[in-house]
C-alpha positions in Angstrom: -83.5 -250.9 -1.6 -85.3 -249.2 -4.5 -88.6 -246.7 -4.4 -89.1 -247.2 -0.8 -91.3 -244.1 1.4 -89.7 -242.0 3.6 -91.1 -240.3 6.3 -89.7 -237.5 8.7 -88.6 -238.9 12.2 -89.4 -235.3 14.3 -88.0 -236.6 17.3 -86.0 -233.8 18.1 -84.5 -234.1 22.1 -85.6 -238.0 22.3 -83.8 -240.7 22.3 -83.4 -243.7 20.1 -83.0 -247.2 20.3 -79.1 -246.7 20.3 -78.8 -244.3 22.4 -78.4 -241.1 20.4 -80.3 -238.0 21.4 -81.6 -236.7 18.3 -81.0 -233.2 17.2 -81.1 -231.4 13.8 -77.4 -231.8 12.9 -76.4 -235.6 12.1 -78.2 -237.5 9.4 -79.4 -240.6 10.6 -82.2 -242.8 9.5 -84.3 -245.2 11.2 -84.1 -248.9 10.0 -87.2 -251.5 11.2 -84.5 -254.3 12.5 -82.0 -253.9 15.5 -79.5 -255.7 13.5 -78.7 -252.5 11.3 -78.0 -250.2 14.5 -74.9 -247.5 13.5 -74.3 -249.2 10.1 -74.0 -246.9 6.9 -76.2 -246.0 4.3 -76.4 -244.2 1.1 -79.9 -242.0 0.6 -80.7 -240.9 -2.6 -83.8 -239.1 -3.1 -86.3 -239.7 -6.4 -87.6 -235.5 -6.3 -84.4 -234.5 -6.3 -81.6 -236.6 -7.6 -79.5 -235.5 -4.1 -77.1 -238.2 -2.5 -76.7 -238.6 1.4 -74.3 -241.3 3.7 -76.2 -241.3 7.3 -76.1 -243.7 10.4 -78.9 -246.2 11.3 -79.5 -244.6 15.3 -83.1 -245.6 15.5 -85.4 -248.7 14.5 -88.2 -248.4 12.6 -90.7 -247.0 11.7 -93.3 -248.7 12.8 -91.7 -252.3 12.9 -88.4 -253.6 15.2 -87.8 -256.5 13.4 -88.2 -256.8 10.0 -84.9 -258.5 8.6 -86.4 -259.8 5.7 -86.4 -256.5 4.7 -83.8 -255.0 5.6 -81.3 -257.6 5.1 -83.2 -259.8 2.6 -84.6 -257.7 0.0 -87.8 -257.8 0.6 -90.5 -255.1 0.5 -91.2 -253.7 3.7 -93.9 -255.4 6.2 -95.5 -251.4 6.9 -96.4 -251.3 3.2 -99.7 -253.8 4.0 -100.6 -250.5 5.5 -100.8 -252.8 9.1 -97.8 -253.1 11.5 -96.8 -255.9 13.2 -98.9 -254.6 16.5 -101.6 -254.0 14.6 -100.9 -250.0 13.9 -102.4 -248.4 10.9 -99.1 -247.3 8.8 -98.5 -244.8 6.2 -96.3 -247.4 4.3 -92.9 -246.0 5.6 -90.0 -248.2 5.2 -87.0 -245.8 6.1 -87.9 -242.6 8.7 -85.3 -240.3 8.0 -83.6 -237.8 10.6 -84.3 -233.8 10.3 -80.9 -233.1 9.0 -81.2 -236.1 5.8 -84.6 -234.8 5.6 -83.5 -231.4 4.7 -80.4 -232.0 3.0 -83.3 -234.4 0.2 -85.5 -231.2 0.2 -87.8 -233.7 1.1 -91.2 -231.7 1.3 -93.6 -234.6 2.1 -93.3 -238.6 2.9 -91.9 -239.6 -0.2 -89.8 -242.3 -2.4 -85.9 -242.9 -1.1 -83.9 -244.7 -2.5 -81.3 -246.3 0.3 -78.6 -249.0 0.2 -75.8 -250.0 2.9 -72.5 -248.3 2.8 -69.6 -251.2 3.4 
């Protein structure tokens, strides 16, 4: 997926939907569909021109199932600025972990771009 916003998951010592306690040393993203739960991906930032391969360990943000986006190609549903439940969004389609976040030099939500590893 091309030009999509990125946003910094902070969850350091939670847990996510797979199970994974988060921590600043594996890069991991957060994908809005169950579906892509500890499949590979491939982030590449648009600042920086830096290249990443990191696990899906979470869903989201803001959305759980959002297929059409993940697996279909479609923009995501949290750029309307709405979530499904109603939530004001910042337009996030990927939240990234704190160790992909730093390894982008990411600096502030900005555009990713991220594809599937198979």
């Amino acid at each position: 997926m091309t030009n999509i916003l990125a946003t910094r998951e902070g969850r350091i010592g939670q847990k996510t939907a797979s199970g994974y306690i988060v921590d600043p040393f594996v890069p991991f993203v957060a994908l809005p569909d169950e579906g892509a739960l500890r499949m590979v991906v491939r982030l590449t930032s648009h600042a920086t021109g830096r290249s990443l391969l990191a696990l899906v360990l979470d869903v989201g943000p803001w959305n759980t199932h959002d297929a059409t986006y993940v697996f279909g190609g479609e923009r995501p549903q949290a750029e309307s600025g709405v979530d499904l439940f109603g939530r004001t969004t910042n337009h996030a389609g990927i939240d990234l972990g704190e160790y992909a976040w730093k390894f982008l030099k990411m600096t502030d939500n900005a555009p990713i771009d991220w594809e599937f590893v198979r």
